[in-house]
Every structure is written in C-alpha cells, then in structure tokens.
N, C-alpha and C positions, 0 to 999 in steps of 0.2 A: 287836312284840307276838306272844308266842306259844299259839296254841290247844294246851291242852293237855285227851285224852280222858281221859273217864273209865274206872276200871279196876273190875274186878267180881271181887270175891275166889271168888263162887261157892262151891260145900262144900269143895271141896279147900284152899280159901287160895291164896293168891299171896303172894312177895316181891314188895311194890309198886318199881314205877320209878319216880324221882324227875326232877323237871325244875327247872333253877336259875332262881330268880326271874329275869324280865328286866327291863333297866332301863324298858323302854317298858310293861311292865305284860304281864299273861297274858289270857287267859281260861278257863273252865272251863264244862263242861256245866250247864245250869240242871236243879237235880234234885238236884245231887252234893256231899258232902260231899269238904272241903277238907282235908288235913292239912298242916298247915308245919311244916319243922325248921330251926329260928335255934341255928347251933351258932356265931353269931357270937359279937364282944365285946359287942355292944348290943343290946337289944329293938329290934324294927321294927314297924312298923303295915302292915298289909295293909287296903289300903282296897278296899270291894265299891262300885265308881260305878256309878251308875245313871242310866238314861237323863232323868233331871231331873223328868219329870211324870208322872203317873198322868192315868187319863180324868177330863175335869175341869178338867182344868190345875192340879191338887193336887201341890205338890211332893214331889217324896222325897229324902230326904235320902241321904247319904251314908252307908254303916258301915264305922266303922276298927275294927279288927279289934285289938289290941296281942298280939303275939307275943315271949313274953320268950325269951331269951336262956339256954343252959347245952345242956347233952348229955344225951343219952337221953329219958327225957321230962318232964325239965327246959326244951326247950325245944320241945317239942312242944305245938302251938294245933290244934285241929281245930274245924271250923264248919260248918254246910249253908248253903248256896245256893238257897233254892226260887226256883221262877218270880215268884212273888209275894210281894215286892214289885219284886225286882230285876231282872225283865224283862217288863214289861208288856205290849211292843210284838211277843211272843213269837216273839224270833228264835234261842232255842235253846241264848243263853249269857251267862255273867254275866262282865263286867268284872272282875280285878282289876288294883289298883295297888302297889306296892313301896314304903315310903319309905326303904330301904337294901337290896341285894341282894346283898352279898359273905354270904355262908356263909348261902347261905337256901335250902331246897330244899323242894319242894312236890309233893303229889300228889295225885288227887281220884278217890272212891270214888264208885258209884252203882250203882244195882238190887240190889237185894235176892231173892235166888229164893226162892221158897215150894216 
C-alpha cells in the first residue's frame, strides 16, 4: 500500500505526478480530491474503504468509484475524499482500493489558496 501526497497547484500550476495504482491498494490525504487515468482496455472501480462504523456503531458503506477506460479525458474520473464520512477515526487518510491496476495512474489535489 502506497501513501501517496497531496499536490497543490497553487497560482502558478503544476504538471502533476502520477503514481501507478498498487495492487495492495493506496492511500491519499483526507481533504483531497482524486484524479485517475485508466488508459487501460477495461473500466476499473476504485473503491474508497472505510473504516466500517461511524460513532454509534452505524455502518458505512463502501464507495466504488467506476473509472472508464479511453485516453485523454476519456478516461479520466476525479472524486474528493472528505474526512466525513471516510475517516471518522481522524487519522489523516482515506483508504483506496484497485480492482485492476495495469494502465492506471492517479493523483491527488488539495488546498486551495485564497
């Protein structure tokens, strides 16, 4: 599992750096918006786990995510990640999982400056 940071385009922009999905799943800052490129043959699901219960003992479910497949932004998915509901237990990052990771690359945006 790879922790992967968040990048901050800031006013100038940035060419972002991409990291290849791993097969054991990644993580990303809680906060941060997600972008995936499946320049594969297939759509993949990027699933957000979550630590199972909220205070309560209220379940949460799982969110798959469907990221289709093509080039450019054909196959480009972008998502946010807040803390709530997908880290409750507030340690700072959200789970993700892969269900295919040949031609899948990802990278995760956060802060905004005013």
């Amino acid at each position: 599992m790879a922790a992967v940071g968040a990048q901050t385009p800031g006013l100038a922009g940035i060419q972002p750096t991409t990291s290849a999905a791993s097969a054991g799943g990644d993580t990303v800052p809680t906060g941060s918006r997600v972008h995936v490129l499946n320049t594969g043959g297939a759509p993949v699901n990027c699933t957000i786990t979550t630590p199972g219960t909220a205070r309560g003992g209220l379940a949460i479910a799982d969110k798959v995510i469907a990221c289709p497949n093509g080039t450019g932004a054909a196959g480009l998915t972008m998502f946010d990640v807040p803390a709530d509901p997908y880290d409750p237990s507030g340690t700072g990052s959200v789970a993700l999982a892969w269900s295919a990771t040949a031609s899948v690359v990802f990278f995760a945006t956060g802060g905004v400056l005013s």
